[in-house]
VEXLUM-275050 format. One record per residue (C-alpha): residue number from 1; residue in one letter; x, y, z. Coordinates in Angstrom, 3 decimals, always signed. Layout:
BEGIN
+------+------+----------+----------+----------+
| resi | resn |        u |        v |        w |
+------+------+----------+----------+----------+
|  NUM |    a |        X |        Y |        Z |
...
+------+------+----------+----------+----------+
% end
This chain:
BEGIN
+------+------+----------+----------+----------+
| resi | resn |        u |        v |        w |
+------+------+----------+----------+----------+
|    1 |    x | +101.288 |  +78.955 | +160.034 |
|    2 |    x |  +99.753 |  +77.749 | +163.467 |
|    3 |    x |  +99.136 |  +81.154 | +164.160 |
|    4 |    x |  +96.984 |  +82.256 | +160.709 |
|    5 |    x |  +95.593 |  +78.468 | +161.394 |
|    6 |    x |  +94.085 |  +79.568 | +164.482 |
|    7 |    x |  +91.745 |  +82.249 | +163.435 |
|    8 |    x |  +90.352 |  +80.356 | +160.823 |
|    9 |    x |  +86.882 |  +79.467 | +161.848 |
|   10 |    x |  +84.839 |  +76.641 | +160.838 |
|   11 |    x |  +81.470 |  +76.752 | +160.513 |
|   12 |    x |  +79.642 |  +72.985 | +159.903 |
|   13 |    x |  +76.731 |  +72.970 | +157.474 |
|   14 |    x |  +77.466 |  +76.765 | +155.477 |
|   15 |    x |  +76.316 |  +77.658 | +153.386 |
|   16 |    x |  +74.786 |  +73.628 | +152.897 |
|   17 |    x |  +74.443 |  +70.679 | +155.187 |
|   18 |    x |  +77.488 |  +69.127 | +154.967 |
|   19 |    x |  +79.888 |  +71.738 | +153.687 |
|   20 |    x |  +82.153 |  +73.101 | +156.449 |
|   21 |    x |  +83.107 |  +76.642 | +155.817 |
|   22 |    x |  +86.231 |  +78.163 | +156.217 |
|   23 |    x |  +85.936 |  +81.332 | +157.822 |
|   24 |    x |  +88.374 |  +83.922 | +156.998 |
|   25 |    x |  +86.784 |  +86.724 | +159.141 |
|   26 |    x |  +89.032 |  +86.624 | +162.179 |
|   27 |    x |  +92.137 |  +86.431 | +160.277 |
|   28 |    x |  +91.161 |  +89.749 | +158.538 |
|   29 |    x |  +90.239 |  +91.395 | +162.191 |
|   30 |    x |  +93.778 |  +90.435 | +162.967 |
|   31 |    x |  +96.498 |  +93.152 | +161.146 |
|   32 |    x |  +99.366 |  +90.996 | +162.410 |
|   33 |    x |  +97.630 |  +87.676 | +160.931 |
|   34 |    x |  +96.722 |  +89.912 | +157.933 |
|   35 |    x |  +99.867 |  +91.275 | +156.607 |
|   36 |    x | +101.356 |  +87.689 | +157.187 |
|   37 |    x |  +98.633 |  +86.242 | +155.407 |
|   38 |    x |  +99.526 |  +89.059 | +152.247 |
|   39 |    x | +103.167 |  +87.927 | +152.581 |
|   40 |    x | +102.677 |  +84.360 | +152.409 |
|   41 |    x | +100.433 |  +85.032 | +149.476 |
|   42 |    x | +102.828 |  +87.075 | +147.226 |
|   43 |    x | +106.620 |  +85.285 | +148.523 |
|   44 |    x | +106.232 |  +82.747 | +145.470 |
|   45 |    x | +105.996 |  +85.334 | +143.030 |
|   46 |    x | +107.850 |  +87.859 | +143.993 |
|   47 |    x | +110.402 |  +88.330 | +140.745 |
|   48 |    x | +107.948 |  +86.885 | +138.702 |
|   49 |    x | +107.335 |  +90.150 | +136.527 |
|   50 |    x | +103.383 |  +90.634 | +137.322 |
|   51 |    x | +101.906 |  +93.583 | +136.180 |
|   52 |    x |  +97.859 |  +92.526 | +137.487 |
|   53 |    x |  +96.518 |  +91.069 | +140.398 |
|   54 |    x |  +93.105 |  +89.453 | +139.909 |
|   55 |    x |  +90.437 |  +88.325 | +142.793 |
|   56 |    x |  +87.555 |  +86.773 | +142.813 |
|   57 |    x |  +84.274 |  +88.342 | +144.210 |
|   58 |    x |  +84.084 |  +88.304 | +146.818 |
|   59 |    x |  +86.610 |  +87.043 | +149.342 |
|   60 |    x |  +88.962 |  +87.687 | +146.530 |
|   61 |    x |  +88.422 |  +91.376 | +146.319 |
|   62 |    x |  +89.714 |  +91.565 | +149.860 |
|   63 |    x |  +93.056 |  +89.326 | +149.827 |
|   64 |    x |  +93.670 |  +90.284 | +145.576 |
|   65 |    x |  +93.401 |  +93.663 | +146.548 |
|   66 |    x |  +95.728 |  +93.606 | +149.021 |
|   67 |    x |  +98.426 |  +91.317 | +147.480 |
|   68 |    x |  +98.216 |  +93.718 | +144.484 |
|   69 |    x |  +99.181 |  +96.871 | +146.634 |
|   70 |    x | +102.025 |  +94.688 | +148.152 |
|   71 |    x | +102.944 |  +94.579 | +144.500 |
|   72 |    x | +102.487 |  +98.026 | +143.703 |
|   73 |    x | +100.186 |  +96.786 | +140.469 |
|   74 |    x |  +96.622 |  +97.523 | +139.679 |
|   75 |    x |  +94.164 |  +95.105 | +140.754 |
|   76 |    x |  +91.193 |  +93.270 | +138.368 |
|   77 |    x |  +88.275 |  +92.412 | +140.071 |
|   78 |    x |  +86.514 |  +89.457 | +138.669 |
|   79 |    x |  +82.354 |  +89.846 | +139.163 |
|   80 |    x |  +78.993 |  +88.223 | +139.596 |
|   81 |    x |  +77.033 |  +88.229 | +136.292 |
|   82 |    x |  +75.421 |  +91.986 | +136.064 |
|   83 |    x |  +77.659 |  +93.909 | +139.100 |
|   84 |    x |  +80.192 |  +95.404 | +135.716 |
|   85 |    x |  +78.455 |  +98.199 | +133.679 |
|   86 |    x |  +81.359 |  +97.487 | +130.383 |
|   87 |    x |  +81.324 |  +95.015 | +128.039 |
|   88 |    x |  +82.324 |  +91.424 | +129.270 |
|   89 |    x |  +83.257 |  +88.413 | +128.944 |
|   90 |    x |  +81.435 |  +85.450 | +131.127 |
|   91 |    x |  +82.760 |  +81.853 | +132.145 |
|   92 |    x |  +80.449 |  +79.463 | +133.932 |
|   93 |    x |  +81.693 |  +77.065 | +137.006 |
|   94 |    x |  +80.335 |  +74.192 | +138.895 |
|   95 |    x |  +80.973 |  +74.378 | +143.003 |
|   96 |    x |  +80.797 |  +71.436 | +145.116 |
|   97 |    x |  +76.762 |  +72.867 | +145.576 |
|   98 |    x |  +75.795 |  +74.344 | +142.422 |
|   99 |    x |  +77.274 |  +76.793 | +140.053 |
|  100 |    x |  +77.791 |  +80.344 | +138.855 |
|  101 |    x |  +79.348 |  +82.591 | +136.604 |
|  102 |    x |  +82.109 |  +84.855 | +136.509 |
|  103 |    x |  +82.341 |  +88.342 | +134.571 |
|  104 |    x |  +85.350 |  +90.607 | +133.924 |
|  105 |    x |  +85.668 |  +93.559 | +131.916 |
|  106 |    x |  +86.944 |  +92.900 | +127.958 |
|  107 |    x |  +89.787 |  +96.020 | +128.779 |
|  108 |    x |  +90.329 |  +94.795 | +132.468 |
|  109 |    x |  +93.908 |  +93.795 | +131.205 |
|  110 |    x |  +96.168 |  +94.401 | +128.078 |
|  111 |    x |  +97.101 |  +91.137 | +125.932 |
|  112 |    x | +100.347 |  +90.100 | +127.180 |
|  113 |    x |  +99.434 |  +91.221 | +130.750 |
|  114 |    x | +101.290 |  +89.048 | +133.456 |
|  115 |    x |  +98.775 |  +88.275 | +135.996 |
|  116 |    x |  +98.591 |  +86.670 | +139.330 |
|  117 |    x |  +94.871 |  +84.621 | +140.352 |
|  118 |    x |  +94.400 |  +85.364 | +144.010 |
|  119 |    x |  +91.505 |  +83.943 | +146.318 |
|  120 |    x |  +90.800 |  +82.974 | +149.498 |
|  121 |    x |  +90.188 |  +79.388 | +149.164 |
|  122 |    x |  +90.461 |  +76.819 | +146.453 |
|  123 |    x |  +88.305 |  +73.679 | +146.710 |
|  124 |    x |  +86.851 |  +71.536 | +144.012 |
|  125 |    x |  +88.863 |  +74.575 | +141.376 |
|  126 |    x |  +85.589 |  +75.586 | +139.552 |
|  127 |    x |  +85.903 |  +79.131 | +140.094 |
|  128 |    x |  +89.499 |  +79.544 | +139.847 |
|  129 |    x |  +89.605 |  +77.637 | +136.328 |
|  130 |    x |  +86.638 |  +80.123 | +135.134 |
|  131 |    x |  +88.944 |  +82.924 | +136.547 |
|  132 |    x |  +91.771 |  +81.303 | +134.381 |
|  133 |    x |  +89.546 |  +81.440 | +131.008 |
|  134 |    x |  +88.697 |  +84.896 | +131.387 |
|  135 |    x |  +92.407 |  +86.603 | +131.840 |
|  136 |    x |  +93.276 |  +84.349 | +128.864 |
|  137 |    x |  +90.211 |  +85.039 | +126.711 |
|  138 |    x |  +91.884 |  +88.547 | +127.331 |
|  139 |    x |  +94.953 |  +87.386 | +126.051 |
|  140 |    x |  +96.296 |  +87.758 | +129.857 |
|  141 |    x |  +99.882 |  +85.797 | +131.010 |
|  142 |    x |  +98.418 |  +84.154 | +133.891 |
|  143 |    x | +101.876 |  +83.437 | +136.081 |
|  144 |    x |  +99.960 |  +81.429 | +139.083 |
|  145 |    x |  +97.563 |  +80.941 | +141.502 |
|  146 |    x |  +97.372 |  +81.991 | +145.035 |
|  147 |    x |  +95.309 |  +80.910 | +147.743 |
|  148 |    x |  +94.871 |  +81.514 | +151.246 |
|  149 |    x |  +93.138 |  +78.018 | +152.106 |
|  150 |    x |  +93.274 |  +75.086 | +149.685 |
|  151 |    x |  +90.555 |  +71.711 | +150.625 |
|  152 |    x |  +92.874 |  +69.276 | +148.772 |
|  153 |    x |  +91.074 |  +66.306 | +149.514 |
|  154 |    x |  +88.658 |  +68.144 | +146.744 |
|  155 |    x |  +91.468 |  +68.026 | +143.880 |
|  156 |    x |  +90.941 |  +71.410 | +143.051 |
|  157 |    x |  +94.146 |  +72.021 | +141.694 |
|  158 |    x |  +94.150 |  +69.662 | +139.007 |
|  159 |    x |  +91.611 |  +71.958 | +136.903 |
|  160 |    x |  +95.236 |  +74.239 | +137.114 |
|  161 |    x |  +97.173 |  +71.522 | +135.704 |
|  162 |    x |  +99.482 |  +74.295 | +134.032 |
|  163 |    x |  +99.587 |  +76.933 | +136.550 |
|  164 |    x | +102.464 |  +76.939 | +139.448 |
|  165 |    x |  +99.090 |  +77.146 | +142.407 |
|  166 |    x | +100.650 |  +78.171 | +146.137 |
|  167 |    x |  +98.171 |  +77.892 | +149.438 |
|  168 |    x |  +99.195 |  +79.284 | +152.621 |
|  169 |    x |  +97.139 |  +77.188 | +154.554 |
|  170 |    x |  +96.165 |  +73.303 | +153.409 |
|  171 |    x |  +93.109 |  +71.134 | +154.807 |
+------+------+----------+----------+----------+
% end
């Protein structure tokens, strides 16, 4: 874990004075660091029966994507208010410096659908709880959550309170 610890850059005051972002650009310049990263990501659930793989734009996209080809299952990308031409459903979220929305497509996944949350970092669990109340206003299984970076002095996980949530990397 040193070694995926070491290309994660942070950034002081980003994208707000006082926020330090976590950086997750050199770890995907690094193939190596990458497909350890992926591994990390899915080696909780593996055997857990998941059919879906859903991310987050837009960090999300990038590690969900991956994890769900690791997989071998599709992969549902969840989108900023407007980016999805179907009809939608929406869940709002507040971030430790404002808020947002979340959108994902009504037939994005079938009731029943066993699907695993994947984003790059958790930290006060706004947008992964939003993420949560989309796949199951679709009637979606959600088996867990997986993060590359959790902030747990933000409590982030305890909006998850019924989810099994795994982070590779802690802070």
């Amino acid at each position: 874990m040193q070694r995926l610890e070491a290309l994660i850059r942070a950034i002081p005051d980003f994208p707000e004075p006082g926020i330090i972002f976590r950086d997750v650009t050199p770890l995907l310049g690094n193939a190596p660091a990458m497909r350890l990263t992926v591994h990390q990501l899915v080696s909780p659930f593996i055997g857990g029966d998941i059919t879906a793989v859903a991310g987050m734009e837009a960090r999300g996209f990038l590690f969900g994507a991956l994890v769900a080809a690791e997989l071998g299952v599709g992969f549902v990308p969840l989108r900023k208010p407007g980016k999805l031409p179907g009809a939608t459903y929406q869940a709002n979220y507040t971030l430790e410096y404002g808020g947002d929305s979340l959108e994902m497509h009504q037939d994005a996944v079938s009731a029943g659908a066993r699907v695993l949350l994947v984003d790059d970092l958790i930290a006060t669990g706004g947008t992964a709880a939003a993420s949560v109340e989309l796949l199951r206003r679709a009637d979606a299984c959600v088996v867990g959550c997986a993060f590359v970076i959790e902030l747990a002095a933000l409590g982030g996980r305890d909006l998850l309170p019924d989810l099994q949530v795994h982070s590779v990397l802690s802070y």
